[in-house]
Structure formats: C-alpha cells, structure tokens
SETI-770839 format. One record per residue (C-alpha): chain; residue in three letters; residue number from 1; x, y, z. Coordinates in pm, 1 decimal. Layout:
  koldren  kolke  dose         X         Y         Z
        A    ALA   NUM         X         Y         Z
...
***
This chain:
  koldren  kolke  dose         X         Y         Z
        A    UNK     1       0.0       0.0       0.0
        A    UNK     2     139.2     312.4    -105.9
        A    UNK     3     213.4     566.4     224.7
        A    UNK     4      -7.6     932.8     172.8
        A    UNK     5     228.5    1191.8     168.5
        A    UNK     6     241.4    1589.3     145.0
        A    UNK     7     552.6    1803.3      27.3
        A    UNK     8     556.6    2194.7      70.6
        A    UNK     9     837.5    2293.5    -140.0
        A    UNK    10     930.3    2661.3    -251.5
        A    UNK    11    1219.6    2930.7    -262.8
        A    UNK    12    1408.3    3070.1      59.0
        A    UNK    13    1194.3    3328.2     215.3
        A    UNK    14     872.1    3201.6      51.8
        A    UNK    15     690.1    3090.8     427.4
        A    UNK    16     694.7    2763.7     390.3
        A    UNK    17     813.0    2666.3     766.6
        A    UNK    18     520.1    2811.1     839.3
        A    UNK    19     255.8    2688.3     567.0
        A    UNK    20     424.9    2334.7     719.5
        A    UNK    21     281.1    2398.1    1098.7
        A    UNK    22     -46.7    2519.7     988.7
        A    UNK    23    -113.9    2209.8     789.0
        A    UNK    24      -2.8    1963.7    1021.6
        A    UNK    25    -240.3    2092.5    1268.6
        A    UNK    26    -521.8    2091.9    1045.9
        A    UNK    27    -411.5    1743.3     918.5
        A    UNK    28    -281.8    1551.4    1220.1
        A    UNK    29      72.4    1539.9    1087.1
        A    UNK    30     397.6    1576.8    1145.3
        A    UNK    31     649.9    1750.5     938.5
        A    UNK    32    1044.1    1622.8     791.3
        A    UNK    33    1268.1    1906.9     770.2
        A    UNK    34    1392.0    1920.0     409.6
        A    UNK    35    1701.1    2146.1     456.0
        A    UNK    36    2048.1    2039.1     397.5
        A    UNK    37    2177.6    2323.8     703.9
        A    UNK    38    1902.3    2288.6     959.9
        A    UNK    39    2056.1    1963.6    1043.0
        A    UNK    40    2338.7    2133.8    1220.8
        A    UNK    41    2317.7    2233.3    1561.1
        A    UNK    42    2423.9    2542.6    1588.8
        A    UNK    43    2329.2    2701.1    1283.9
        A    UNK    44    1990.9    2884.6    1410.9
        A    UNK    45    2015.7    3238.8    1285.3
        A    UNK    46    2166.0    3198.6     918.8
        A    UNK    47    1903.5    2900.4     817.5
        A    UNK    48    1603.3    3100.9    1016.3
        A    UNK    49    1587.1    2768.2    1179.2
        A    UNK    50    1216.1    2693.2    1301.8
        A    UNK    51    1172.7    2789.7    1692.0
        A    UNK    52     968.3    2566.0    1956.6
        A    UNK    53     737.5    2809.0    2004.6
        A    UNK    54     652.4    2850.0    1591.1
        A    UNK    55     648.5    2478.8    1587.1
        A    UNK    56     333.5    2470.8    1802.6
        A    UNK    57     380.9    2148.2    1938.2
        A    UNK    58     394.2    1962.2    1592.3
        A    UNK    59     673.3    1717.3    1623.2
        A    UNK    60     934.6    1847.4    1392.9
        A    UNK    61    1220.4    1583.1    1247.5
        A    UNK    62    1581.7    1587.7    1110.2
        A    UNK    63    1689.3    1892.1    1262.6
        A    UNK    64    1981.5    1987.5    1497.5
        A    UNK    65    2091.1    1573.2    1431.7
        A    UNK    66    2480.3    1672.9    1364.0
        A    UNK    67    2747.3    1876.6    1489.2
        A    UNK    68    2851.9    2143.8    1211.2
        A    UNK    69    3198.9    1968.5    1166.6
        A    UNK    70    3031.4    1634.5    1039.8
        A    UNK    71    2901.8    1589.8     685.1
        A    UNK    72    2516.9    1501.8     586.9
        A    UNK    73    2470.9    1391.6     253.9
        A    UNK    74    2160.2    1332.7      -2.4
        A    UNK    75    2224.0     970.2      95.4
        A    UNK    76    2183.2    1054.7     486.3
        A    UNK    77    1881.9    1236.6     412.3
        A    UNK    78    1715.7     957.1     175.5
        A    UNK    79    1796.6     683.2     461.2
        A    UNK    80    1626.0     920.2     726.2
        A    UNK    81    1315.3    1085.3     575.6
        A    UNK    82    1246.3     690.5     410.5
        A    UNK    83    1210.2     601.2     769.5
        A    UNK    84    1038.8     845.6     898.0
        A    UNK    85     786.6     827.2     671.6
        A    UNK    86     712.0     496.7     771.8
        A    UNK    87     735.7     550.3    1134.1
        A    UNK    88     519.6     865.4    1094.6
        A    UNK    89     261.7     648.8     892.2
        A    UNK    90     249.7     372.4    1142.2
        A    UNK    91     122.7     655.7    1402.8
        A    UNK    92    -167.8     724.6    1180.5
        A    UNK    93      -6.0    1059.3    1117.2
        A    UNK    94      65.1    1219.1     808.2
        A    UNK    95     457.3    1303.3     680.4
        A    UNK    96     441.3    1680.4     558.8
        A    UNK    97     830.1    1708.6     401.2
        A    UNK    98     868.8    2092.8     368.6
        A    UNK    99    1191.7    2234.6     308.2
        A    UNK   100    1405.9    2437.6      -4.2
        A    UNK   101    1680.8    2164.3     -81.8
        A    UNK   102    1543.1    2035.2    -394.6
        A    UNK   103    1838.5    1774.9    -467.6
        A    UNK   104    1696.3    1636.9    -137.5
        A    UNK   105    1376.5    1591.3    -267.9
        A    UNK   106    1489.4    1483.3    -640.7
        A    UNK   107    1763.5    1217.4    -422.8
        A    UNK   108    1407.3    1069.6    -244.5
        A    UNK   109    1181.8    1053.7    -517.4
        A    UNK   110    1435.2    1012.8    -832.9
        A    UNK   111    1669.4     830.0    -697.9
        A    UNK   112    2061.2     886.6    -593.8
        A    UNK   113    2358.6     855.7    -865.7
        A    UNK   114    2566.3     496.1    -801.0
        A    UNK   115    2829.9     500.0    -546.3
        A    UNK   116    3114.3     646.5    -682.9
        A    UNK   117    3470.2     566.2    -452.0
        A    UNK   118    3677.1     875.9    -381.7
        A    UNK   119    3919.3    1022.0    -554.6
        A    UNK   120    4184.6    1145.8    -258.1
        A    UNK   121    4460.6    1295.6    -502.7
        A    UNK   122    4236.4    1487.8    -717.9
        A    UNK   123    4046.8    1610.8    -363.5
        A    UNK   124    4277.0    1747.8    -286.4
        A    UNK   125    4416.7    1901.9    -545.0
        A    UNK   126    4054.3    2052.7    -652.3
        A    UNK   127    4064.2    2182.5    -210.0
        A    UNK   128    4332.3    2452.0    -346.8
        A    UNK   129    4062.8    2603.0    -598.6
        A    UNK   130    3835.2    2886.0    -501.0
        A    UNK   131    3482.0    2755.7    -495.7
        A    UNK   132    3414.0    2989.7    -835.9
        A    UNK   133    3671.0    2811.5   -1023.5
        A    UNK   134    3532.0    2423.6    -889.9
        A    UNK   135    3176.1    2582.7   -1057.9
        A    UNK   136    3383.2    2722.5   -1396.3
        A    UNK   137    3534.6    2383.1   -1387.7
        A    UNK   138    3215.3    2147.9   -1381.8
        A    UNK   139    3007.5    2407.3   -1603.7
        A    UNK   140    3305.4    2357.9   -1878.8
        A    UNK   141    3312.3    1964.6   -1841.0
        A    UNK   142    2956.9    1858.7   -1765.6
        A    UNK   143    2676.7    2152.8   -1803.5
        A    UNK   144    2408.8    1923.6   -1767.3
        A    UNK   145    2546.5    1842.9   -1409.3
        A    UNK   146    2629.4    2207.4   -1360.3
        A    UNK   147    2285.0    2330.0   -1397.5
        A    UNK   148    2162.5    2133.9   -1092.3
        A    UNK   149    2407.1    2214.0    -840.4
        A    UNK   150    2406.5    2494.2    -630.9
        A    UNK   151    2742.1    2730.0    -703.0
        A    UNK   152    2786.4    2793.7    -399.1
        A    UNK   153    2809.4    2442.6    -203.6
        A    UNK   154    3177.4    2358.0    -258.3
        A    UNK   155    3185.7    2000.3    -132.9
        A    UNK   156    2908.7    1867.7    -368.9
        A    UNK   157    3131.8    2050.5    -654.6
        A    UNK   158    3438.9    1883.3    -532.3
        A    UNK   159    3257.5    1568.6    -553.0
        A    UNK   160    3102.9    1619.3    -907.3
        A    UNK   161    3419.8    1685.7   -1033.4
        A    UNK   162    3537.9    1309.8    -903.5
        A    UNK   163    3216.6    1187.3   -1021.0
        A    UNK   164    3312.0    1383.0   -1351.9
        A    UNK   165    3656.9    1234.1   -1389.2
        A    UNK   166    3548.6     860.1   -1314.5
        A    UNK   167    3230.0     855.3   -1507.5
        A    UNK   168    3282.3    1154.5   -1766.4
        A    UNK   169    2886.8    1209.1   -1747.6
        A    UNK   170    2579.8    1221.2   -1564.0
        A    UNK   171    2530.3     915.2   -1414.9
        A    UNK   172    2191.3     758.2   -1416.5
        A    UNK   173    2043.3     768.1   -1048.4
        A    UNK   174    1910.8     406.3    -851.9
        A    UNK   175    1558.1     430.6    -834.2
        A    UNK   176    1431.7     479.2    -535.5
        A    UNK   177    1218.5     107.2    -423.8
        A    UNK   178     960.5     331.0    -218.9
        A    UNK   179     658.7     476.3    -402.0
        A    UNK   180     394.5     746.2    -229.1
        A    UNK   181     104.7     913.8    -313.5
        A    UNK   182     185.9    1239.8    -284.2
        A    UNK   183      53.9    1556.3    -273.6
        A    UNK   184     189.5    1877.4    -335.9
        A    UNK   185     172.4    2254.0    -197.3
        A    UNK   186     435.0    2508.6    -407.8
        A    UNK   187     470.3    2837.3    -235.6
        A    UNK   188     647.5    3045.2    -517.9
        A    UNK   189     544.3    3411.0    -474.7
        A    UNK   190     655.4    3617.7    -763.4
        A    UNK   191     937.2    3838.1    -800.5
        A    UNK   192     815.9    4138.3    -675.7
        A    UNK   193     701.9    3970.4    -368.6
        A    UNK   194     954.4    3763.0    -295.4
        A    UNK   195    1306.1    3989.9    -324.3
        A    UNK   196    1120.4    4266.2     -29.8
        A    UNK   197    1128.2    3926.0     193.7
        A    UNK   198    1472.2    3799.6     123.3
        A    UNK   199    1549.9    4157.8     196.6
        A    UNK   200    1342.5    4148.5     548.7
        A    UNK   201    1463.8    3823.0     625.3
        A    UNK   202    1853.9    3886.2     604.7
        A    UNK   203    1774.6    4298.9     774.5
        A    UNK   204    1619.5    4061.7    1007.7
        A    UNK   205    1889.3    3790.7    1080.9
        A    UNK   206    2164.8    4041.7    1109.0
        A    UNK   207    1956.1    4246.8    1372.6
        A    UNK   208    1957.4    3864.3    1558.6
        A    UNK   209    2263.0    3834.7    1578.0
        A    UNK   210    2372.5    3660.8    1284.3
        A    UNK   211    2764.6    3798.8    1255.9
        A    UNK   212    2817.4    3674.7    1630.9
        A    UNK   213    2650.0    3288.4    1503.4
        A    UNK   214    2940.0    3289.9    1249.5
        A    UNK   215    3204.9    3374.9    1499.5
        A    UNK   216    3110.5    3102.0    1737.3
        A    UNK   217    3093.6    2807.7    1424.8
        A    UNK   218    3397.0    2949.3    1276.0
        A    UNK   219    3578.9    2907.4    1550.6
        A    UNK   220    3413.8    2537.3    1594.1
        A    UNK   221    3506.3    2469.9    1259.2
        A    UNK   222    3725.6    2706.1    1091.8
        A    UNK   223    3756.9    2861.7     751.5
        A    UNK   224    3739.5    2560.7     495.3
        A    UNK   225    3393.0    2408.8     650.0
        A    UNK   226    3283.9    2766.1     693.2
        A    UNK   227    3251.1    2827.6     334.9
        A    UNK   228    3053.0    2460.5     248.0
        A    UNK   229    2790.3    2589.5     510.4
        A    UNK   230    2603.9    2779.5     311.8
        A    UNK   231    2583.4    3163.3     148.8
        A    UNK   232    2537.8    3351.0     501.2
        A    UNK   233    2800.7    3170.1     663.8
        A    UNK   234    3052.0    3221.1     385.0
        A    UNK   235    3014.7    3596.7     307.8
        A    UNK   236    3001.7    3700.0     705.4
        A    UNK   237    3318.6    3472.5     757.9
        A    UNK   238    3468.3    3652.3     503.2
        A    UNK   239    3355.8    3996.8     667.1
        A    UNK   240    3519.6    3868.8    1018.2
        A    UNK   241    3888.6    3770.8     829.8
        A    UNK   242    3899.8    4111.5     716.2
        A    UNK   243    3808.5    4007.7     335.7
        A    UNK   244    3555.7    4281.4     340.0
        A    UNK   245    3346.9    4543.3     500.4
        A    UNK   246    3025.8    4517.3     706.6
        A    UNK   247    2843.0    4736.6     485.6
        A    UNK   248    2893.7    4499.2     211.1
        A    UNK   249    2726.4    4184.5     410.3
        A    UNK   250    2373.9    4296.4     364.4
        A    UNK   251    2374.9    4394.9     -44.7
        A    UNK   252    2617.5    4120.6    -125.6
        A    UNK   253    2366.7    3908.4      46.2
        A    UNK   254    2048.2    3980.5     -98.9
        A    UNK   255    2201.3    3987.1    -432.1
        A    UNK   256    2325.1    3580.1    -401.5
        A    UNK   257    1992.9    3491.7    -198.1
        A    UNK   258    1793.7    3633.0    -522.7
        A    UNK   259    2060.2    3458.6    -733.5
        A    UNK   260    1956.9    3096.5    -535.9
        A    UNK   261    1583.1    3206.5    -535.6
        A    UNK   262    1612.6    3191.2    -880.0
        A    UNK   263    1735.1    2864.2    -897.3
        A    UNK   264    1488.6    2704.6    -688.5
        A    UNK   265    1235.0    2880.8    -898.9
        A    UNK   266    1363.8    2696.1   -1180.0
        A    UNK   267    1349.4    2355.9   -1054.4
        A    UNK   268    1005.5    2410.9    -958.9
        A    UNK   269     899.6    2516.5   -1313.0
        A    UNK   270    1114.2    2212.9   -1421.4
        A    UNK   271     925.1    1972.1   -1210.6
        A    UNK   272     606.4    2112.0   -1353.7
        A    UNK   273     728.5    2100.1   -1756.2
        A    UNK   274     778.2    1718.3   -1598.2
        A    UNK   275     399.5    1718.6   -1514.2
        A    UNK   276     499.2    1639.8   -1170.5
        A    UNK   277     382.2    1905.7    -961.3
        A    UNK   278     122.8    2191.0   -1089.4
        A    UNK   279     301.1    2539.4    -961.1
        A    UNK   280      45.6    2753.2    -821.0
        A    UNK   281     157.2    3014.3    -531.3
***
C-alpha cells in the first residue's frame, strides 16, 4: 500500500516553515525538515531555523541531528526521511516534508547517482581552488550536471568533479524502491514579492545576531567548513577575516539569496514542464 504523503516545497523566504505547521495541525501530521543546514546544531540564525514556540507542538524531524563539523549527505537524508515516513505512517499521522533543498527531494523521489569511490589525489588538489573556479570547472566539463548544483556548495562541486573524472557524465540515479502518493503545496510568490522578503529576512537575521553565530561556528570549525555551510556563513566569515566590510554583508547578500531564489524557482517550473507538480503560489 502506497504511504499518503504531502511536500511543501518553494524558494528561501517564501513561508513555507510556516505553511508546514499550519497544515499539520489541520491534518494531524507531522512535518520532515527538508534542509540540507538545519541539520546542524548550531546554525539557528543563518538558516532562520524553526523555533519551539513556531512549531506549536507539531513534532518536527531531522533537525539539529549533527554537529557542524560532520558531513550530511543526499544519501543521509534519503535513509532518514524513508524512515520516517514509515514511522510517521504507522502513528496514523501524516509526513508533511517541507523544506528548499530540492536535490533532497529529487535524491528521495528520483533516486541517488551509483556510489562512486573517492578520488583522494584529485580532492585534494581541486581543495586549493576557489569555490568559483570548482563551478567554472564542472560548467566547462559537464553543463548538464552544472545546472543542478548549487554554485555555492563547494563540497558537492568537489565531488562532481570526481564523479566527472570517473564517469565523464551524468550518471543515471538508482531508483528509489519506495513509491507514495503524494501531494503537493508550491509556495512560489513572484518576483516582486519575494526579493522585499529575502530583503526582510537577512535585515532581520543580522539584527539577531547573525555575525556573532558565524564567529562562534567558525571558531568550531574554521575557515574551509565555513565556506561549504552555506551563502550567510561564507560571506560574514569573510567579513570577520577582514576580506571585506560590514556594509557589504547585507547587499552582497540579498544579491546571491535572489541569485539561489532563482534557482529554486527553476526547478520548480522544471518539475512542472515534468507534469509532476502543478506550480500555483
């Protein structure tokens, strides 16, 4: 019997944490975190982590489940969210997966790429190129991959290069043995909606607090994991090693949040040029 599921998917700032809690009260559900940074303790501000008090007593899974110097991977996630979903079903209660990582969602429901062993040499040769140059590299030598990746996250471009330079192209992904009814709610406001609340949201974080977060992880973790922890973590670290100014945090930014807005934007169109998902805000 297939398990009943519902997905709330959508681009940074859109409200979906939100739209999550307000339909698993009205549902009886509880909700899987989707977000490949709100499994790190630690990490509250910069991810505009869900509170207890906005979670409203819904039971809220997969995040704060790793220390910021360990690695989570699509894999993890796929392992974790396949489980819950079952234990969630078995208590008569419905899975609501709401979250922005859309490789998280295409790694459950499309399947992951075939392990691929590690390349050591060429990691670290590819750990002395800025993370621009690992996204110039696998644009040049795969665009197909490039298009789905996320410029900024330099471990998953170190590790398409490797995949690059063993299999030379996309490779196809298992299929995922799990099937689900499932049900979708896309939150995708448009543009001139949804740049004024990446623009709140990060006016917001920094009044929070958000430069004094990245001191304490940097100093947990230091410069290298820094930068694969996401755009807000990267640009303030770069603020605190003197690499630039304060008043270029906030426009610098909004600028890349719009940039990775965009992006999610697109694989939300994609998904419904797939007929998988009708996008409606």
């Amino acid at each position: 019997m297939m398990k009943q599921i519902l997905l709330i998917a959508g681009p940074t700032a859109s409200g979906k944490s939100a739209r999550g809690v307000k339909e698993a009260l009205a549902r009886g559900g509880e909700v899987i975190s989707v977000d490949s940074r709100q499994v790190y303790r630690g990490l509250d501000i910069g991810t505009e982590k869900i509170t207890t008090e906005e979670m409203r007593g819904i039971p809220h899974h997969l995040i704060d489940i790793r220390d910021p110097n360990e690695n989570y991977s699509a894999g993890n996630f796929v392992k974790d969210a396949t489980r819950l979903i079952k234990e969630i079903s078995t208590r008569q209660k419905l899975p609501i997966l709401v979250g922005g990582t859309h490789f998280y969602f295409d790694a459950l429901f499309k399947g992951l790429p075939p392990p691929t062993p590690l390349n050591l040499p060429l990691r670290h040769s590819l750990e002395k190129i800025d993370t621009e140059g690992l996204y110039v590299r696998v644009l040049q030598q795969d665009p197909k991959r490039a298009a789905k990746l996320d410029p900024r996250n330099r471990r998953r471009l170190i590790r398409a290069l490797e995949l690059i330079e063993a299999i030379g192209k996309v490779p196809a992904r298992i299929r995922p043995n799990s099937t689900y009814e499932i049900e979708w709610i896309v939150i995708d406001p448009p543009r001139e909606e949804l740049r004024p609340r990446i623009n709140a949201r990060l006016a917001n974080v920094l009044a929070r607090g958000l430069i004094e977060e990245v001191r304490r992880v940097h100093e947990q973790v230091g410069n290298v994991r820094l930068n694969e922890l996401g755009l807000e973590y990267r640009i303030v670290g770069e603020f605190l090693r003197g690499e630039r100014v304060e008043e270029s945090i906030l426009p610098t930014l909004s600028a890349k949040l719009w940039q990775y807005a965009r992006r999610q934007k697109a694989w939300l169109r994609k998904l419904h040029e797939e007929n998988i998902i009708t996008v409606k805000p």
